[in-house]
N, C-alpha and C positions, 0 to 999 in steps of 0.2 A: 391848771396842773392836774386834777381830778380828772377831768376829760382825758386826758394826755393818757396816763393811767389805764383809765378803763379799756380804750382804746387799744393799746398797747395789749391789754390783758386777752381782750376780744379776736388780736390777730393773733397771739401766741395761742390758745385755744385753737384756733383753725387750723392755725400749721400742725398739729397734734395729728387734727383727723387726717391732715391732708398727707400727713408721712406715715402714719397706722402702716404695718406688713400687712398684707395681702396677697390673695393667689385666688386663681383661678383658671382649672385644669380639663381643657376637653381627654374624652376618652373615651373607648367603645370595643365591640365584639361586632366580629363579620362571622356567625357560621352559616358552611353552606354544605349541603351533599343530596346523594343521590340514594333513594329507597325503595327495596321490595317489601309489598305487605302482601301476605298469603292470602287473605280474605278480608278485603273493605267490602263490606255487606253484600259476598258473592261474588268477588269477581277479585282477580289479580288486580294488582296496583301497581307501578312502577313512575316512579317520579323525581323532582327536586325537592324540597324543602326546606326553608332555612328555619335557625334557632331552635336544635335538637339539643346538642348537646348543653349550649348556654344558649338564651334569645338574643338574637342580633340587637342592636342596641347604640345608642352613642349618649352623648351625657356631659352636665356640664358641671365638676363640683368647685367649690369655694370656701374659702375660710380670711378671715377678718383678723387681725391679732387688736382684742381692744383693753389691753394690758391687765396688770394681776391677776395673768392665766386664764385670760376668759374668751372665749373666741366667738362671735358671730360665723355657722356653716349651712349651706346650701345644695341641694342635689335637685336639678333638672334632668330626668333620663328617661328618652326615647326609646321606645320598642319599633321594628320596621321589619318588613318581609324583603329580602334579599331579593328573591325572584320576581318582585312585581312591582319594588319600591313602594307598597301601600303602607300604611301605620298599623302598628298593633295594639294591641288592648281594645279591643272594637274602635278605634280610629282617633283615641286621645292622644293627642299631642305630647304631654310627657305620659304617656299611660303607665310607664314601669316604677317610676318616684316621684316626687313634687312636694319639697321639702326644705322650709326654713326654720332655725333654731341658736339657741345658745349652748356653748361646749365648756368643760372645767376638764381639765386633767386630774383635778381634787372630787369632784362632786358628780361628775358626769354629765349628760346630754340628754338637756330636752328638744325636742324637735317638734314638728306641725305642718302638717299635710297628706298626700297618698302617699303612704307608706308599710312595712312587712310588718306583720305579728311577731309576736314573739316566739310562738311556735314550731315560725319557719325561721328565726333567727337564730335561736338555740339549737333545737332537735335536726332541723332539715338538713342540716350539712353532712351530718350520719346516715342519709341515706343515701345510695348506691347512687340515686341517680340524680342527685347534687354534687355527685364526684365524677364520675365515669361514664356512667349509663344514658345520660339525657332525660329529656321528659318520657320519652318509650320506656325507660326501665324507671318512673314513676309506682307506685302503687298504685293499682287499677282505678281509675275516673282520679287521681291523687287526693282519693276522700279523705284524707286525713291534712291536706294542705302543706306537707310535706316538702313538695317540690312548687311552692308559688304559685298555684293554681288563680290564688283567687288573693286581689292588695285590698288594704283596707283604708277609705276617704276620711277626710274631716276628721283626722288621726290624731289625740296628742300621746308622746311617745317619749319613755325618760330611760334611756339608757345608763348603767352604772359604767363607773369607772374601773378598773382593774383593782380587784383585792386580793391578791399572792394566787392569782388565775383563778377569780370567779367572777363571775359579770355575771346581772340578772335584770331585767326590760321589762316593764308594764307601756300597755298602751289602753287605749280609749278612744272610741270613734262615739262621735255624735250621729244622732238618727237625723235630723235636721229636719224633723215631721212636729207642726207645728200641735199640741196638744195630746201627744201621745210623744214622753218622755224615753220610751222601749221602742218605737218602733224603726228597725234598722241599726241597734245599737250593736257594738261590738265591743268586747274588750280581752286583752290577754294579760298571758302574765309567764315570762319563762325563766331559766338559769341553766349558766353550763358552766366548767367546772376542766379545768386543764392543767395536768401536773406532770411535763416528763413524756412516758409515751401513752398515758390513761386521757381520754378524755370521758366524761359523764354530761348531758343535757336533760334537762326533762322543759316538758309547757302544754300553758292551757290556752284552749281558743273556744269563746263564746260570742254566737249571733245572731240577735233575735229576725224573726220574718226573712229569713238568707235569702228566701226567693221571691222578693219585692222587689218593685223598682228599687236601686240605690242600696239593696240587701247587698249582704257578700257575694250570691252567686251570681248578681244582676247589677253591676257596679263598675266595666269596663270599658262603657263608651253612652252609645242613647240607646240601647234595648229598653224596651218597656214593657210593663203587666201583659200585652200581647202576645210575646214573645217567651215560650219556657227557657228560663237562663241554663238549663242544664239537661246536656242531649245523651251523659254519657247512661247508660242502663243500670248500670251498678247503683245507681241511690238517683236517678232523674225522679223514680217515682216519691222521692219522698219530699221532696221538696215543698210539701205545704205545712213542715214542720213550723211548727212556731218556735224552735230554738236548735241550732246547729252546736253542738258539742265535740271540742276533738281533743283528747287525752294522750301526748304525746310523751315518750323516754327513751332514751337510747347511749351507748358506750361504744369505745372503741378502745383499743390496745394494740399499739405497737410492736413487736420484736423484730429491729432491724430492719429488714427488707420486706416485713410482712405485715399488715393491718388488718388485724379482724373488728369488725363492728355488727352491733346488734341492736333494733327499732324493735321499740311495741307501740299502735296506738288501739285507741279503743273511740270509738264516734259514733254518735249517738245523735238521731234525728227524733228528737221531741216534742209530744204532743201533736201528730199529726192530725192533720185536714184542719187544723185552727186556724190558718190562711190559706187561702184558695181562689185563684183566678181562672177562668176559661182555659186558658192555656197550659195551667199547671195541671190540671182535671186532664187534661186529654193526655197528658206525658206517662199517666199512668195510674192502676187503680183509686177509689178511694177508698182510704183506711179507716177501720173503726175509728173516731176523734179520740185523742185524748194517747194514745196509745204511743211507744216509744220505739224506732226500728235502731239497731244496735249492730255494729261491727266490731268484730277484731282482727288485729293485722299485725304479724312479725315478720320481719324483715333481717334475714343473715346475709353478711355481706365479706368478701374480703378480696386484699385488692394485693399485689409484689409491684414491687420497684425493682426492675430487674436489673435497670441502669438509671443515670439520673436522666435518664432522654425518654426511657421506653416502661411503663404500667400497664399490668392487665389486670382484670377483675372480674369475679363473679360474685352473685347474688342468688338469694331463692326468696321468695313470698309467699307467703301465705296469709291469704282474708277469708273470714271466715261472718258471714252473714246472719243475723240472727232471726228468729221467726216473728211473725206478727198477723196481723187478721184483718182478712176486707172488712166491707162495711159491711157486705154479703152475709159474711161469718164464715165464711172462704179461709183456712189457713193459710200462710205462704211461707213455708220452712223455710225459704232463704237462700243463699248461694254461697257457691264456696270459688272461691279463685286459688289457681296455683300457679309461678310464676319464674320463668330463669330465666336472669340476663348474665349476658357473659360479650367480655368486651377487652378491646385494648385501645392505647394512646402513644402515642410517638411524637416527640416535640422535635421540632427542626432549628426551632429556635426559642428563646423564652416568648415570645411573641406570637409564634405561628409553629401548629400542631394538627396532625392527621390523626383519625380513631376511624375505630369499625365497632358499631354495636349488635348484636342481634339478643332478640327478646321474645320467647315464647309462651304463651297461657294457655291453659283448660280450666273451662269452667264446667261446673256441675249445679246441680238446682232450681228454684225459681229465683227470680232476681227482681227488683224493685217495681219494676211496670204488671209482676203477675205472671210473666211467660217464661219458656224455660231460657235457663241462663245460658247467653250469648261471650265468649272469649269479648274482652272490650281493654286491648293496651291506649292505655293513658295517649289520651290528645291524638288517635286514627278514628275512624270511621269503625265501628261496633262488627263485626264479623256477625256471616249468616248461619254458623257453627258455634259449636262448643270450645273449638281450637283456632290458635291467631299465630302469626309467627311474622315479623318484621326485622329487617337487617335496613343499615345503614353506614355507609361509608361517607366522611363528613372531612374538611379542612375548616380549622378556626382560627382568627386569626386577631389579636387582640393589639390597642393602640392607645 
């Protein structure tokens, strides 16, 4: 009879897991258009490109229901080039997320694997060009991480639950270097803040050696210490910082058919030439050791809904570079970037929508490598000028 029993107990157990709810939902983003760039390093440019406005992408999420409000979820998501069907994130297979966890509606969401800071989960959606603009209307090289430049590996990541509209996210990446507990680490920490038509975010992003293998700026497929993780000029040279810093806040306000929003960050490349490979040396000067190279960056944005099919928006930036010193004793005032994107969106459908963006810079100064400063819009090829000017006509088309 005890057998009987236990048995009995053993299969009502199974039938539990075996009726659990579940789901699990493909989905994805196709952007594709066609671009002029005034100056890719001297010369007109005219081409295709996919994943301006969002990255092309497909994705596979999942959720568990494992009762008293607790849910096992998962996000596999693919990055890919439209035009050539290669992989994106230097050729990772999920390069854009990669991520299993447990969920509470009370307690909130831990999770564990490649996945976004806090920085970019909070702050990054107030910028222009996580709304409208694409990566071209990024902040120049997106040194402040802003618009997903740069995921972060070996992630553990506790999202909060909603408190009468405030959510606030800590993460934590492991360095995974055996005897040195810093090296490659990451951690953040952010909050945002939604009541009505106000929203407020602020965050912080810290990490150590970024331009190591496996650092944040060297962390998107198999690039190695050979290879400099970062080509754009605006901060390539500083990359042998021993600590990446990015100080992010921003608001927005609604009236009706009109959003104004406003970014500050402030990033700081710490303690230069404390790490230094072959290839970071040649990206550009060396700097006194020890020394700290410092940006500031405001970003005004505002966008109308003219209708609920048709949005335009404009933005303006400004980065403002700070000074610092060769090893020479060389000073190098620094650079200044200025910045206007101006754009619109026309949805055809909730699914499928046409935009046109176009984005212009001047730069002034010297800029990270020691020479004079180069226009350089986020994710093109660095102009052989002070001035860059890029448009883009794009259809996206989401599933």
């Amino acid at each position: 009879m005890k057998k009987s029993l236990l048995a009995l107990a053993a299969l009502g157990a199974f039938a539990g897991v075996a009726h659990a709810q579940s789901s699990v939902t493909l989905y994805g983003i196709i952007d594709e258009g066609f671009n002029i760039n005034t100056n890719s390093g001297g010369k007109h440019l005219y081409n295709l490109s996919s994943g301006v406005m969002q990255g092309s992408r497909f994705g596979l999420r999942g959720a568990e229901d494992l009762g008293g409000g607790l849910k096992a979820v998962f996000v596999l998501e693919n990055g890919f080039d439209v035009n050539n069907g290669g992989l994106g994130q230097g050729g990772l297979m999920f390069g854009r997320q990669a991520y299993v966890g447990l969920s509470s509606g009370q307690f909130g969401t831990v999770t564990l694997g490649r996945q976004y800071d806090a920085l970019v989960d909070n702050v990054g959606p107030l910028e222009a060009g996580d709304q409208w603009a694409g990566y071209i209307g990024a902040h120049p090289g997106d040194l402040d991480n802003f618009n997903n430049a740069y995921r972060t590996n070996n992630t553990v990541k506790y999202t909060s639950a909603d408190y009468a509209g405030l959510h606030f996210t800590g993460t934590y990446s492991f360095g995974n270097t055996a005897g040195d507990f810093t090296h490659n680490q990451i951690w953040s920490v952010g909050a945002n803040y939604s009541n009505g038509p106000l929203v407020l975010a602020a965050g912080y992003l810290n990490a150590r050696t970024p331009g190591a293998t496996g650092g944040l700026f060297n962390n998107g497929g198999s690039a190695t210490d050979t290879k400099a993780p970062v080509s754009s000029p605006v901060y390539g040279g500083f990359q042998s910082a021993n600590t990446y810093q990015s100080i992010g806040a921003g608001g927005a306000y609604t009236f009706g058919a009109a959003t104004f929003g406003l970014t500050y960050s402030n990033v700081s490349f710490r303690n230069l030439d404390s790490f230094e490979t072959a290839a970071i040396a040649k990206a550009g000067p060396l700097y006194r050791r020890g020394q700290n190279a410092t940006f500031n960056n405001v970003e005004a944005n505002f966008k109308y809904q003219f209708t609920p099919a048709l949005l335009a928006g404009f933005a303006f930036d400004f980065t403002d570079g700070g000074s610092t010193t060769l090893a020479n004793g060389t000073k190098n005032d620094g650079a200044k970037y200025f910045q206007y994107a101006l754009g619109a969106d026309y949805f055809l459908s909730k699914r499928t929508d046409v935009y046109v963006v176009g984005v212009y810079q001047h730069a002034t100064g010297t800029d990270s490598t020691g020479h004079d400063a180069v226009a350089s819009i986020n994710g093109l090829t660095a102009s052989s000028n002070n001035n860059q000017f890029t448009a883009r006509v794009g259809i996206r088309h989401k599933f």
